[in-house]
N, C-alpha and C positions, 0 to 999 in steps of 0.2 A: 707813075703811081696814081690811084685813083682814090677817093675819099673812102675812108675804112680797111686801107692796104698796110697801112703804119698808125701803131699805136703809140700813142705820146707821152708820157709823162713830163712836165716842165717844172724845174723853179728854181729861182736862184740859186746859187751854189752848186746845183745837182745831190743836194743833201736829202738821204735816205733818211726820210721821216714814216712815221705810221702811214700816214695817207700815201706818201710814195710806194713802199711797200706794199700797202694791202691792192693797190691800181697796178704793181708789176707782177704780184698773186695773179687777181685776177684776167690780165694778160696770159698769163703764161697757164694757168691751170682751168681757166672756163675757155678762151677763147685758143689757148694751143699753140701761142707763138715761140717762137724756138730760136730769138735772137734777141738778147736784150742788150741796146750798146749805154756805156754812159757815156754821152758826150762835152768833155769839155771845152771851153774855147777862149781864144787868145785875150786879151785883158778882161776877162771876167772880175767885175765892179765885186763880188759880193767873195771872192777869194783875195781879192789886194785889198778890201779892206779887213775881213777876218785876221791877215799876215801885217795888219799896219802897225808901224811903229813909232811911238808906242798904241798898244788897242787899248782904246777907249768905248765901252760898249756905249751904241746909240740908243738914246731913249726907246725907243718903241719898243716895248718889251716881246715882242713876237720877233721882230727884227733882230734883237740883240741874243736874242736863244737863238736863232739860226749863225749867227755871226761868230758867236762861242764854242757849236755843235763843228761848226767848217773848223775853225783853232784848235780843238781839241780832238780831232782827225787827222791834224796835221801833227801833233806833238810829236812823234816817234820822228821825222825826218827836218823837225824846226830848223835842228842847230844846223843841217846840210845848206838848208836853203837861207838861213841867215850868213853865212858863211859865204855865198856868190855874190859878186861884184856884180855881173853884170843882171842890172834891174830885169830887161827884158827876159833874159833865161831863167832868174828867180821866178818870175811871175809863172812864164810856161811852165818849169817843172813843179812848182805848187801845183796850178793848176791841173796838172796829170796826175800827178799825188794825191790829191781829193778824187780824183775820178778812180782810181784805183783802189783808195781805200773805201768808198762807196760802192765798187762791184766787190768787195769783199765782204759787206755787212751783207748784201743781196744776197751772195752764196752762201751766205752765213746758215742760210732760213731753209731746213731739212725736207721741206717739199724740193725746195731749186735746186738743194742739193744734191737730191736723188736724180731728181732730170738732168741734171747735168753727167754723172757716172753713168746714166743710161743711152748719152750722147743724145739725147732728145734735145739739151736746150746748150744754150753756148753765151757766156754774158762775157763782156769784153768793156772795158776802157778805152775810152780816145779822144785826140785831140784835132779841134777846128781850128785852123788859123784861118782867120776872116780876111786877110788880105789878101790871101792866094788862093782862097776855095779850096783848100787841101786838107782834107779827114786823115790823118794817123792814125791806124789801130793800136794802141798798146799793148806790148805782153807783159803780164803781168809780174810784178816785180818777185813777186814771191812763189821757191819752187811748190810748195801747197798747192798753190792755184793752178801753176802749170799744166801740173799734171790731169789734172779734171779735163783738161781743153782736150 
């Protein structure tokens, strides 16, 4: 891939904020890309601490709105993931969980929506383990979404 072959959006959590959104708009409806992945990866700092127990939100108030926005994306599957012994697997399946439900607000938004029923565009969820180089794509947990793919 050569410089301007992949457009990036980055930032901790992988949390669809305004500015996320309005740069995956413009990806997708000026510039005509027709893959948007979210990718999440293996001990991601800004989900184990969102999922920390107890959360204590950290001063920085710009910090602590995103740290609250990842916890309150995860509520619907908390008590599953408090419920797992083993840390390592808590952490990945949060962390696929926030990716999931972050290509859900994505699709949310009735431009992407349309593209995506037109098969023009295709947003997916996945997971990085950094130790092995290995990209998961996820399907999406929900039949809703499925179906669009």
């Amino acid at each position: 891939l050569g410089i301007g072959d992949v457009f990036v959006c980055r930032n901790a959590g992988n949390l669809t904020n305004d500015s996320v959104a309005g740069s995956i708009d413009f990806a997708v409806h000026v510039l005509g890309i027709k893959l948007v992945v979210v990718m999440g990866h293996q001990s991601c700092g800004a989900v184990k601490a969102a999922m920390a127990k107890p959360f204590v939100a950290p001063k920085p108030p710009m910090l602590a709105k995103m740290l609250v926005g990842i916890r309150e994306s995860l509520d619907y599957c908390v008590e599953v993931l408090d419920g797992m012994e083993d840390k390592t697997a808590r952490d990945r399946e949060a962390v696929i969980a926030n990716a999931q439900v972050q290509v859900r607000k994505i699709v949310d938004e009735p431009g992407i929506k349309l593209k995506i029923a037109r098969k023009e565009l295709l947003v997916i969820a996945s997971f990085y383990d950094m130790s092995s180089g290995i990209v998961e794509f996820v399907e999406p947990r929900e039949p809703s979404l499925r179906k669009e793919y």
